[in-house]
Legacy VTK file of the C-alpha trace (Angstrom):
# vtk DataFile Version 3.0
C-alpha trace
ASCII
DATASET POLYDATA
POINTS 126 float
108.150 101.711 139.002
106.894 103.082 135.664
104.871 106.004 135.444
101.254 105.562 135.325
98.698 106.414 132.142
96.484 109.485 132.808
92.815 108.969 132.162
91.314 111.727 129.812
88.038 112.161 127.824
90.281 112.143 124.761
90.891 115.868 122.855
88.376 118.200 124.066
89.217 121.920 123.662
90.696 123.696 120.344
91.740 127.651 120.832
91.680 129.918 118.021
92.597 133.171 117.509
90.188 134.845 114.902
89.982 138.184 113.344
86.434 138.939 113.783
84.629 136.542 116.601
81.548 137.373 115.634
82.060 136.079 111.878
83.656 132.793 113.098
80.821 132.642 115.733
77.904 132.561 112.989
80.216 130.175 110.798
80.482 127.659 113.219
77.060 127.908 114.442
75.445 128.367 111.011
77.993 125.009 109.758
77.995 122.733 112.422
75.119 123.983 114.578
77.708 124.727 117.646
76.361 126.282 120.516
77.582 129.269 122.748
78.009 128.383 126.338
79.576 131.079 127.363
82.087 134.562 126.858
84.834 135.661 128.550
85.169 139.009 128.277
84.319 141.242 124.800
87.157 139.054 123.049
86.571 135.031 123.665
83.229 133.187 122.890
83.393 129.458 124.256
81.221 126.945 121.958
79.984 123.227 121.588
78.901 121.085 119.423
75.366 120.098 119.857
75.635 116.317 121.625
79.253 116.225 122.018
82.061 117.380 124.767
84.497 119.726 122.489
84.930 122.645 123.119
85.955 125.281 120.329
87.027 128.750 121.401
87.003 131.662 119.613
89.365 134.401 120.794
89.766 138.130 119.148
92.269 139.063 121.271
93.858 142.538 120.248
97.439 141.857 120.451
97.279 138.079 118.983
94.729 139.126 116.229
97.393 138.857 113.185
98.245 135.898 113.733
95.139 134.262 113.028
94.755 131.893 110.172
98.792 131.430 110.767
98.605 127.730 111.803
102.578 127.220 112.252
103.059 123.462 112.355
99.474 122.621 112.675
97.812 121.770 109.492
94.073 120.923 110.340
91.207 119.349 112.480
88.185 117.804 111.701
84.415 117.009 112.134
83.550 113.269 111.098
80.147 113.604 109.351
77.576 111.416 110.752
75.998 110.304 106.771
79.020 110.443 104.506
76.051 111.608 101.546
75.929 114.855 103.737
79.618 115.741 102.096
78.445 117.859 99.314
75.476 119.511 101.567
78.671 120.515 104.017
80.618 122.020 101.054
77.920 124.162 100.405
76.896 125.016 103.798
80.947 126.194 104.245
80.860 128.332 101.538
77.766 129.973 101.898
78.604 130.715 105.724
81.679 132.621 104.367
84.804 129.619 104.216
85.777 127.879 101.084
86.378 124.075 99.739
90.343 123.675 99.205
89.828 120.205 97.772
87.884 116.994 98.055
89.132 113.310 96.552
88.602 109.784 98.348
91.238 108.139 101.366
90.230 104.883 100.210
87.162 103.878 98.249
83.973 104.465 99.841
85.528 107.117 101.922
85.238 110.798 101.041
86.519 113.565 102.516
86.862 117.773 101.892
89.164 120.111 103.052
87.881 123.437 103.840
88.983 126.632 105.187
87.421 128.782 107.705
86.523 132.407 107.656
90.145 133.044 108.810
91.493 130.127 106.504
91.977 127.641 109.549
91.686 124.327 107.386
88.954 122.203 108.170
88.543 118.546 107.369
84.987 116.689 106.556
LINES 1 127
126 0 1 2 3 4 5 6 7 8 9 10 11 12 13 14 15 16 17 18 19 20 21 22 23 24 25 26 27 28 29 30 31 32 33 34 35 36 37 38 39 40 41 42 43 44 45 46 47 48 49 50 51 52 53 54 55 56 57 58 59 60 61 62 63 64 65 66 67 68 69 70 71 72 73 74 75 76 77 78 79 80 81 82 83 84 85 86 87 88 89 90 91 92 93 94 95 96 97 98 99 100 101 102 103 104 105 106 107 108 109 110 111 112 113 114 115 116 117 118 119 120 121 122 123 124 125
């Protein structure tokens, strides 16, 4: 009797802790259009992006505060583009809403791609 699969919707939910929320809250709604849905408390801000089922959250908690932008192992997640010509339009939208291109180059011919770093320096991937 093996164990059995579990169904999911696939990765859903990322949880960061930020330094200011409501700097990473105008980033990531002035970037990627994401949209509240909800707080908990003065500290956490709950967001989505439009059309999709993520779920980013944006926590300022007191105590964890300093450790934000400290990814340990974790290196970086990312938003697939929907028109790979948007690529340079997305640079510029980062870095005018406060983050900062790291580096660009190609995976494979025909595919580009841009790392970017967040208000906190959370590295992004377009």
């Amino acid at each position: 009797a093996g164990s059995a699969m579990i169904d999911t919707e696939g990765i859903t939910h990322l949880h960061f802790i930020v330094r200011d929320i409501e700097r990473s809250l105008r980033f990531y709604q002035r970037v990627f259009g994401m949209q509240e849905l909800f707080r908990e408390g003065s500290t956490m801000v709950f967001l989505r992006t439009p059309g999709a089922n993520d779920t980013l959250t944006l926590n300022e908690d007191p105590i964890l505060r300093d450790s934000a932008g400290n990814n340990g192992g974790f290196q970086h997640f990312g938003f697939r583009l929907l028109d790979k010509a948007d690529l340079d339009r997305a640079v510029q939208e980062v870095e005018a809403a406060g983050g900062r291109l790291l580096r660009r180059g190609e995976h494979e011919p025909g595919h580009p791609y841009a790392y970017v770093a967040d208000p906190d320096g959370y590295t992004l991937e377009l």
